[in-house]
C-alpha positions as CSV (number, residue, x, y, z in Angstrom):
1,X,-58.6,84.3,19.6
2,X,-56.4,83.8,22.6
3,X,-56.9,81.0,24.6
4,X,-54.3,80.0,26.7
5,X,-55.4,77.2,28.6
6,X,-57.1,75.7,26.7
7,X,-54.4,75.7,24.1
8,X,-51.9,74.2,26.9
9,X,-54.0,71.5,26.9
10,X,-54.3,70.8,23.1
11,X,-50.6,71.0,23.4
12,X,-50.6,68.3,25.8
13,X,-52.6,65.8,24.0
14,X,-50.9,66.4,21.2
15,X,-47.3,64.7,22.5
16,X,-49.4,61.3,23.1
17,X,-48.7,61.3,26.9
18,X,-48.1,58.3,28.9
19,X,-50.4,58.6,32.0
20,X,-49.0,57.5,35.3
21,X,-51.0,59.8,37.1
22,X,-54.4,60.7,38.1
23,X,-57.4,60.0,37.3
24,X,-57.9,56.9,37.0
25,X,-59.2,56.6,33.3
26,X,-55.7,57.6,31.9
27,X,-56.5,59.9,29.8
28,X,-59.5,57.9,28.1
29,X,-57.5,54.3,27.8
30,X,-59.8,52.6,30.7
31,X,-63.1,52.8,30.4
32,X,-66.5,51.5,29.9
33,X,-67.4,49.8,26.7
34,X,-70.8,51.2,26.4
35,X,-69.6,55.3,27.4
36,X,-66.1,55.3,25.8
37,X,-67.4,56.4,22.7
38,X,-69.1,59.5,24.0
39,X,-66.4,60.5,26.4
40,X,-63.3,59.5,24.3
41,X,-62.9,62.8,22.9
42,X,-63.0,65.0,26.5
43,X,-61.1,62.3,28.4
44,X,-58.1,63.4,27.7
45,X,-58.7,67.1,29.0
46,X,-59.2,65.7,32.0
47,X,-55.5,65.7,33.7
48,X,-54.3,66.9,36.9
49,X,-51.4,69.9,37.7
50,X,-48.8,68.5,35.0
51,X,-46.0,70.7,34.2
52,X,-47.5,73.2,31.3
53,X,-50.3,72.8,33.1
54,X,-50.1,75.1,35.8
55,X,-52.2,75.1,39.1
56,X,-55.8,76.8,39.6
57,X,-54.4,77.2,43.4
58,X,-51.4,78.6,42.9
59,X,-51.3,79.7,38.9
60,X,-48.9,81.4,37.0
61,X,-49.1,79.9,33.6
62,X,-51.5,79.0,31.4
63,X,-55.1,79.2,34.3
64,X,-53.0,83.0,35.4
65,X,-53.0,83.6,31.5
66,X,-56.8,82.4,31.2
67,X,-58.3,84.4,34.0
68,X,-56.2,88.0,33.7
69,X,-57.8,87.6,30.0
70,X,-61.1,87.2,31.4
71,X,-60.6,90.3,34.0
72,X,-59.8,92.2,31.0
73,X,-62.9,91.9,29.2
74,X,-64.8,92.3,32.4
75,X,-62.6,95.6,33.5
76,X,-62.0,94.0,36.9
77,X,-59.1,93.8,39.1
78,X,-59.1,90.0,39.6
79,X,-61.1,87.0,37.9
80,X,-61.0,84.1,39.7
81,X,-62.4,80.7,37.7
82,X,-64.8,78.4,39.9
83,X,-65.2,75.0,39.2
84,X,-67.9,74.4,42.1
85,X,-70.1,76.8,40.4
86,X,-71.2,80.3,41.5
87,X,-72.2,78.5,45.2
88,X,-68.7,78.7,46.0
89,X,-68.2,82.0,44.7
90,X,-70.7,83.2,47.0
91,X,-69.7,81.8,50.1
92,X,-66.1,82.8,49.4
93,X,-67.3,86.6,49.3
94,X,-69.6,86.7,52.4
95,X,-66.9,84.6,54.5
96,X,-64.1,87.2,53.2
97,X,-66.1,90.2,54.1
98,X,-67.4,89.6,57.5
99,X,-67.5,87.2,60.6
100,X,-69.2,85.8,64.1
101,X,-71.8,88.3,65.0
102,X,-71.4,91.1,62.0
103,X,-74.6,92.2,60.6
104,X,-75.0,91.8,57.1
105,X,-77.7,93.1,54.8
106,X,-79.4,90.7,52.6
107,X,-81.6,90.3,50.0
108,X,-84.8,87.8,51.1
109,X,-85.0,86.1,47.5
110,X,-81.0,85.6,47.3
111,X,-80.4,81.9,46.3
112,X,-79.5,79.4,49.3
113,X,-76.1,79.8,48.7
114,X,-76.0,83.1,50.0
115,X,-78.2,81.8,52.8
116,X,-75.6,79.2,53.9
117,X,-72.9,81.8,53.5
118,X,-74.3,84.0,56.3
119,X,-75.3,80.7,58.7
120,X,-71.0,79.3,57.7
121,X,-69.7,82.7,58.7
122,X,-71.9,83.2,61.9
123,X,-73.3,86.6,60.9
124,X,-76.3,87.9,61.7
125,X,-78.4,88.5,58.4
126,X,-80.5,91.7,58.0
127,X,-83.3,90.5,55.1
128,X,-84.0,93.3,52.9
129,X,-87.6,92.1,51.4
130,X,-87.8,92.7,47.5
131,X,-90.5,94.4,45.5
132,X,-92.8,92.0,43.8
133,X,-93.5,92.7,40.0
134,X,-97.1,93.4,39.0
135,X,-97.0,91.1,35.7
136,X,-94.5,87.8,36.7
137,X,-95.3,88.1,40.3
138,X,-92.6,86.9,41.4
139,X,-89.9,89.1,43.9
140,X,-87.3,91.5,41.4
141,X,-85.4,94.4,43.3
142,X,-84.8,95.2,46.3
143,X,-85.9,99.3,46.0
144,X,-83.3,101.9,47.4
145,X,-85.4,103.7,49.9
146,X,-85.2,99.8,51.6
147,X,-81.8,100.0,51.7
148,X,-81.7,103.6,52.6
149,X,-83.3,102.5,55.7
150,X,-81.6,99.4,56.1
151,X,-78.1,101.6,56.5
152,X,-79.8,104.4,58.8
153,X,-80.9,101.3,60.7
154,X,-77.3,98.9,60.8
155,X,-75.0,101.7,60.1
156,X,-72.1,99.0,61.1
157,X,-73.0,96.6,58.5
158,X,-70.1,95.0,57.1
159,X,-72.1,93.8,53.7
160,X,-75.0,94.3,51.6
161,X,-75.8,91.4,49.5
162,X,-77.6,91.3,46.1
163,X,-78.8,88.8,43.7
164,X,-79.6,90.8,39.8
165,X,-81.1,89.6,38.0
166,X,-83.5,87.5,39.3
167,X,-83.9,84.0,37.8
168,X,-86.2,85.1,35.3
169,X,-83.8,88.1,34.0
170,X,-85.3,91.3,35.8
171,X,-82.8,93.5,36.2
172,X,-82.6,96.6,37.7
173,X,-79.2,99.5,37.2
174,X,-77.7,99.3,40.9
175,X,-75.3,102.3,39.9
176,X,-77.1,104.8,42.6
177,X,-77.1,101.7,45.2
178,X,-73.8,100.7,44.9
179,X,-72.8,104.4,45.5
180,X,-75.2,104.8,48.6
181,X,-73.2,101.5,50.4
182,X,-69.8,102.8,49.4
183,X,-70.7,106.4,51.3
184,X,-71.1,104.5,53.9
185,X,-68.0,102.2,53.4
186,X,-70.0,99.4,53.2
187,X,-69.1,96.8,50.2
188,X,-71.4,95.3,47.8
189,X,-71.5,91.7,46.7
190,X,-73.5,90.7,44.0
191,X,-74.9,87.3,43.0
192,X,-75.5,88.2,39.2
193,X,-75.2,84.5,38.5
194,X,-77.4,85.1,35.2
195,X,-75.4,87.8,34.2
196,X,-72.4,86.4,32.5
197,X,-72.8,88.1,29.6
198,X,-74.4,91.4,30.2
199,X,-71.6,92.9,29.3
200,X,-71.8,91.9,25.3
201,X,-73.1,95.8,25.0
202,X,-75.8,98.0,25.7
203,X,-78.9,94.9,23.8
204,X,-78.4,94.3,27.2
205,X,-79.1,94.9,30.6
206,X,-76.1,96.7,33.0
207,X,-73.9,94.5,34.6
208,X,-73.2,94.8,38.3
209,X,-69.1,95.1,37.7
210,X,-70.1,98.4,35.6
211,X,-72.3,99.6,38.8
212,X,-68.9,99.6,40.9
213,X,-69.8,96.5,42.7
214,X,-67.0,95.4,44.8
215,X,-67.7,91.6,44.0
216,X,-69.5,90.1,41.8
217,X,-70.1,86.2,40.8
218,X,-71.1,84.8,37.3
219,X,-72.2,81.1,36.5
220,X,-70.8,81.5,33.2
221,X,-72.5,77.9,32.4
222,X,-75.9,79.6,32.6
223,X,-75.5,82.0,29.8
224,X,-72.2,81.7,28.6
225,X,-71.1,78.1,26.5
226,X,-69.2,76.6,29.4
227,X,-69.4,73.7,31.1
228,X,-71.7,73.0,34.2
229,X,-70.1,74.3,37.2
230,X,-67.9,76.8,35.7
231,X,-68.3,80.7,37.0
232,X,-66.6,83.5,37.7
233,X,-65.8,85.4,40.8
234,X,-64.6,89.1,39.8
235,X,-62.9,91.1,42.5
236,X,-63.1,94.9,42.2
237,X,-62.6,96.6,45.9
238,X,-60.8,98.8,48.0
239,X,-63.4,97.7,50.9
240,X,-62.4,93.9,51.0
241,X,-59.2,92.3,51.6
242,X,-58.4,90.4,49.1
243,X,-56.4,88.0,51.0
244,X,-58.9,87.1,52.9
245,X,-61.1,86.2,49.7
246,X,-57.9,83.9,47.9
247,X,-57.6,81.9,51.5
248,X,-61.3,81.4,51.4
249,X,-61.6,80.2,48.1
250,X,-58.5,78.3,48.4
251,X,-60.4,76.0,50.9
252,X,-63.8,76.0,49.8
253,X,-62.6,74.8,46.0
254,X,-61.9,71.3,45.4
255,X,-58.1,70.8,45.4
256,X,-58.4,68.3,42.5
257,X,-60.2,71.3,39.8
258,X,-61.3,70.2,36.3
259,X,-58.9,71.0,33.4
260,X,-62.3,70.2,31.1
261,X,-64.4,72.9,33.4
262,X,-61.9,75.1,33.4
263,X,-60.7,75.0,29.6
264,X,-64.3,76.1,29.1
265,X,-64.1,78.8,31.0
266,X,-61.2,79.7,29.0
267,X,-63.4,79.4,25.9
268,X,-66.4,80.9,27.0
269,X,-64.3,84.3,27.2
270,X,-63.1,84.3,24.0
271,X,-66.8,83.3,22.4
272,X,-67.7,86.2,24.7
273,X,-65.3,89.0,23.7
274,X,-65.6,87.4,19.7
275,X,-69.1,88.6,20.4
276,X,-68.6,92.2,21.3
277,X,-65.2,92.4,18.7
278,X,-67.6,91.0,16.1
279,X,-70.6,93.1,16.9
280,X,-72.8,90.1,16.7
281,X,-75.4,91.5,18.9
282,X,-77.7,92.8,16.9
283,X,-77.6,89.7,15.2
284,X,-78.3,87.6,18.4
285,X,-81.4,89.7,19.4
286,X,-83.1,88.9,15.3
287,X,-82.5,85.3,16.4
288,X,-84.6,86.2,19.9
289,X,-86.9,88.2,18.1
290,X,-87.9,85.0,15.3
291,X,-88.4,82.7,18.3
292,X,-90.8,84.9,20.2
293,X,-92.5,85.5,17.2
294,X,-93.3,82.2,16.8
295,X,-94.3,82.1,20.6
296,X,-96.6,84.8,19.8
297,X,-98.4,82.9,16.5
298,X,-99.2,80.2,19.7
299,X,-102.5,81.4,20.9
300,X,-102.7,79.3,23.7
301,X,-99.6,80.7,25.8
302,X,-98.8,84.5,26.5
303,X,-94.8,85.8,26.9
304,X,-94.9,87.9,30.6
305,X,-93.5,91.2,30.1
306,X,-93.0,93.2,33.2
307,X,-94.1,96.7,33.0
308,X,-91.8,98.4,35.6
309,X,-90.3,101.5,34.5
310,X,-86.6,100.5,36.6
311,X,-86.8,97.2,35.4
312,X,-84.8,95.9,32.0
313,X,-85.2,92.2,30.8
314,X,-82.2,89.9,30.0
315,X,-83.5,89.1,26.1
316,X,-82.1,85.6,26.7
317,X,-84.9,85.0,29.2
318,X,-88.6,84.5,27.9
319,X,-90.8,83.8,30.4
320,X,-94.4,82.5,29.5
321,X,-98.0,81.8,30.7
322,X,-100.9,79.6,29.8
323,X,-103.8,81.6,28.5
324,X,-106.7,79.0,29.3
325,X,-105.5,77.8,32.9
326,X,-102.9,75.9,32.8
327,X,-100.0,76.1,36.1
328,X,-97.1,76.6,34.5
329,X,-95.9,73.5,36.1
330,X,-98.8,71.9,33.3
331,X,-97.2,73.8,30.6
332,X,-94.1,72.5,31.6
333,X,-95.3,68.9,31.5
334,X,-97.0,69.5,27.9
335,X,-93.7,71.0,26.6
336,X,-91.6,68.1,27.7
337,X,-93.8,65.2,26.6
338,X,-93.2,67.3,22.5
339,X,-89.5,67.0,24.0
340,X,-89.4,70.6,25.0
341,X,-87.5,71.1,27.9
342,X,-87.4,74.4,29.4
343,X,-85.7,76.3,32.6
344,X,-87.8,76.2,35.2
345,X,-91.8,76.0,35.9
346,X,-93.6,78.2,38.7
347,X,-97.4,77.9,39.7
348,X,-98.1,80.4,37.3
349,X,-95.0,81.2,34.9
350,X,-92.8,78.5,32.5
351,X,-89.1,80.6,32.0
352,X,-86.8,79.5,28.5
353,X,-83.1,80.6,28.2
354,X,-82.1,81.2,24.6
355,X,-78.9,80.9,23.0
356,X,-76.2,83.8,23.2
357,X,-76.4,83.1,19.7
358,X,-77.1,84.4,16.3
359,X,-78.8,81.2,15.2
360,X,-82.7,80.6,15.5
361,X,-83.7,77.7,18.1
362,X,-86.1,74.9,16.3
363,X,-88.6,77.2,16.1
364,X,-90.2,74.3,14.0
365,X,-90.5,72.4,17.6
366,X,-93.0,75.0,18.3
367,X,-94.8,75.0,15.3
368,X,-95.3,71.2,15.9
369,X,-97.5,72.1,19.5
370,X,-100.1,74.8,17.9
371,X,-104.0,74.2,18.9
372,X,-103.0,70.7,21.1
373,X,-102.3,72.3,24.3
374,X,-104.3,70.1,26.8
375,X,-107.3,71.3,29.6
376,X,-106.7,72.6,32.8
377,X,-106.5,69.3,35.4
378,X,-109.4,69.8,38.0
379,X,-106.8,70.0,40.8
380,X,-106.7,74.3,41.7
381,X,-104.8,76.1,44.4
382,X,-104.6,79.6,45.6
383,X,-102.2,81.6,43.4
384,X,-102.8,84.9,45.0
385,X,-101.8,82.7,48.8
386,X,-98.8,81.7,46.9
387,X,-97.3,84.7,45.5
388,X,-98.4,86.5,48.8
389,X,-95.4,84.8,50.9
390,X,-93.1,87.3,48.5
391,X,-94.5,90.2,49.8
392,X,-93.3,90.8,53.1
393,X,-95.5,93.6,55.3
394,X,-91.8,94.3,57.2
395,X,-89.6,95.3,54.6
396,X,-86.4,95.2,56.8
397,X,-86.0,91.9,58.6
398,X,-83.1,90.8,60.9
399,X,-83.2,87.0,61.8
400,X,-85.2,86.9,65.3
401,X,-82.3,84.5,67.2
402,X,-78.3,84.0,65.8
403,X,-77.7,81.1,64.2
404,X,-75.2,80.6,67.9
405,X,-78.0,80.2,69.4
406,X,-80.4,78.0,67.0
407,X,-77.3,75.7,67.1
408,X,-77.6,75.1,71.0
409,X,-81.3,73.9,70.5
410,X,-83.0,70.4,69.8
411,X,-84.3,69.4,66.6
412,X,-87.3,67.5,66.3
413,X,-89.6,66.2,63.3
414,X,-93.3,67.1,63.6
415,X,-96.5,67.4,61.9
416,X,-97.0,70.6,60.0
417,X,-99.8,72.1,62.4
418,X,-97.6,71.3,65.5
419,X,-94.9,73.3,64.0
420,X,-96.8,76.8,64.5
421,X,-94.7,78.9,66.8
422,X,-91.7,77.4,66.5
423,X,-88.5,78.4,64.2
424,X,-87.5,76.3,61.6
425,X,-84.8,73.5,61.6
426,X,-84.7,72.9,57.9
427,X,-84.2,75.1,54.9
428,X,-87.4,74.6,52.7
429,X,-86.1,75.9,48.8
430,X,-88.7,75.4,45.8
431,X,-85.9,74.4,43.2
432,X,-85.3,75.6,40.9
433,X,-85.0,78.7,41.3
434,X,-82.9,77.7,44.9
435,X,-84.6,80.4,47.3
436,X,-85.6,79.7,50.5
437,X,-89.3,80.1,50.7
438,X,-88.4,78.9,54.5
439,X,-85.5,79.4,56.2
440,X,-83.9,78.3,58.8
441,X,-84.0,80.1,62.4
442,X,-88.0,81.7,60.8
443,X,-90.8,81.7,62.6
444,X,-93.3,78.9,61.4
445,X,-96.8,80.5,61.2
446,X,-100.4,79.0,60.2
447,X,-99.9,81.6,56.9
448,X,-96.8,80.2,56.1
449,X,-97.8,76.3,56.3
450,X,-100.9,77.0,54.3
451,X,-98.9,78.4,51.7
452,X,-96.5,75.6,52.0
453,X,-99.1,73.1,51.7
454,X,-100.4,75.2,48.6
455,X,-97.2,74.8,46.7
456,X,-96.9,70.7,47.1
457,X,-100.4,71.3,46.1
458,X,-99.4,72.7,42.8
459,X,-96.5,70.6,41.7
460,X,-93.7,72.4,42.7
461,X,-90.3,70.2,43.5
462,X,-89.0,71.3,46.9
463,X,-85.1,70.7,48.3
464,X,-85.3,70.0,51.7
465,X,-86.5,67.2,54.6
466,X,-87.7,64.1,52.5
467,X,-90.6,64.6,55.3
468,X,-92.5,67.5,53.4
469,X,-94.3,65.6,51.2
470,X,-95.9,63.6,54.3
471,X,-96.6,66.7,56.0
472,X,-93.8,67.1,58.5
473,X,-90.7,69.5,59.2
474,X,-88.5,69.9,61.4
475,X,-88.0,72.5,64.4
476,X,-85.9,73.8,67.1
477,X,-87.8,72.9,70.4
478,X,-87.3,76.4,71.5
479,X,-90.2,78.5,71.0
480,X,-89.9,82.3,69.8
């Protein structure tokens, strides 16, 4: 299997270089005593823009080889590897396809990278609220009549923004939206950061790039075996200039990239397209299939299966629930003290990822936890307040004030009673999954601090002030 980059750097190694160049480790010779042993053998990797090299800014070797391989087996115009992760991906495409003032349509439950892409580029977000599902209750889709709506509404939008699937794999086929926003000449960007490898055949669900999307991001470190931080962008449009999208990523990606990061990226494609060569799918979904099997023999937890006709289910994701009480934020403590560590842990739902693989997980681990699942603590909360913040009675949402003018008002720390009334200052973001459950430039109401105060209740670990856990946030003095 081809793999140009990473080759170029086995290459490298190979001549026994002298380094009088960065980093500072020298390829491996200084280090510390007690780590050298675990890093010696990726040290090496980790060079800078040496002749044979070639330069993720400006490539034409062995990184132009890697990624016009990788837009090959995706059937794109343009791959661009990302060594910041799929955040930078994501704030490359909304800066490159619109500016100060353009309205942009957005998907509420997009991850806070998209957020901060609107607030960097000054545009004024229209938030598209998504469609809770019945069994996960979480947000999935956003449904097309919304975004019919949303057009007839902001026929000038310059961007609709999508995140499928959702962090627990929902998915939905945005073939017919993707068409709707192109009549319209409006381009599509989608954050299908789970998505990597959707396109390993029709075991799974369809990717955005076969929709027609005009961009669309991958953190091929989610699904794929690369290393953290490594994604894709894949450009595929007549609607955005791609010009404009290099310059942008060009300054938003560190100038010093990582030959390790990147080599994996290189090798993730290959282990993806030996997949689809190989026809190793069926094999992949057996090893799924054993594993939820053995979930299944548990009579203590449940596996979540949503029962929406439009929706499909990534296989790699497997998404459980207690069946005598537990938060899944318990279940998640259980499973970790047997050394189980899984994705992430909601009030009500514990999510795995499995292996894009065709060998079985220790199912054995799971064996091991049968009939000593623990009680239900006697701490409760309101699920049904929770979940309810997802489900928004306005379906079509622009941000009340521009980010222009939130930036012209004073900040100031208060209790979270005397915040009613006022718009946030702060970005509250339950992580993971990394989506704003407040953002900023909303309106603070008595619902949402109740909720709010419902999910520090139940466990949940929240990004934002260092404040929240005493009860304060932060607001712009300006009232609504």
């Amino acid at each position: 299997m081809e793999t140009p980059l990473f080759t170029a750097l086995m290459q490298h190694t190979k001549r026994n270089p002298l380094s009088l160049h960065v980093p500072g480790h020298k390829n491996g010779t200084i280090f510390m005593n007690q780590a050298e042993q675990i890093y010696r053998g990726i040290l090496p990797f980790d060079v800078t823009e040496l002749t044979g090299l070639d330069d993720l800014h400006h490539p034409k070797e062995a990184i132009a080889k890697a990624q016009q391989l990788t837009a090959t087996l995706y059937g794109v115009q343009n791959t661009y590897f990302l060594v910041n992760g799929s955040t930078v991906g994501n704030l490359a495409m909304i800066l490159a396809s619109s500016s100060k003032n353009d309205e942009v349509l957005v998907q509420r439950n997009s991850h806070k990278s998209i957020i901060n892409g609107i607030q960097l580029a000054g545009a004024s977000p229209i938030f598209l609220s998504p469609k809770v599902d019945n069994e996960y209750q979480v947000p999935s889709y956003v449904e097309i009549e919304t975004i019919k709506e949303a057009i007839r509404r902001y026929p000038k939008a310059k961007a609709l923004i999508l995140t499928n699937p959702n962090y627990y794999g929902l998915t939905i086929d945005l073939t017919a939206i993707i068409q709707l926003a192109h009549k319209h000449r409006i381009p599509v960007l989608v954050d299908e950061a789970h998505g990597a490898h959707f396109i390993a055949g029709n075991e799974f669900p369809t990717s955005a790039i076969e929709s027609g999307a005009d961009i669309v991001v991958h953190s091929a470190h989610k699904t794929l075996p690369a290393m953290t931080m490594g994604s894709f962008l894949h450009f595929n449009s007549k609607l955005i200039d791609k010009e404009k999208l290099d310059f942008y990523l060009s300054v938003l990606q560190s100038s010093s990239p990582s030959y390790p990061i990147m080599a994996s990226l290189d090798l993730a494609r290959a282990y993806l397209k030996g997949i689809k060569e190989d026809k190793k799918q069926g094999e992949i979904l057996q090893a799924i299939e054993s594993v939820k099997q053995q979930i299944h023999s548990i009579d203590e937890i449940d596996i979540v299966r949503s029962t929406d006709k439009l929706v499909r289910t990534d296989p790699l994701k497997v998404t459980i629930r207690s069946t005598n009480g537990l938060t899944g934020f318990e279940l998640q403590d259980y499973f970790e003290s047997q050394n189980i560590f899984a994705e992430l842990a909601d009030p009500t739902n514990l999510l795995f990822i499995l292996p894009l693989a065709n060998t079985i997980v220790r199912i054995d681990e799971l064996e091991k936890i049968k009939g000593k699942f623990p009680n239900p603590s006697h701490s409760t909360f309101n699920r049904q307040l929770v979940h309810s913040k997802i489900s928004q009675s306005n379906s079509i949402q622009p941000l009340e004030k521009p980010y222009s003018y939130l930036n012209e008002c004073e900040r100031k720390l208060v209790a979270f009673d005397e915040a009613i009334g006022y718009y946030s200052a702060e970005s509250i973001i339950p992580y993971p999954p990394g989506i704003p459950f407040i953002m900023i430039g909303e309106t603070i109401t008595t619902i949402l601090i109740e909720q709010l105060t419902e999910l520090i209740k139940s466990g949940v670990s929240i990004q934002g002030d260092r404040n929240i856990q005493q009860g304060k946030l932060a607001i712009f003095m300006k009232r609504r």
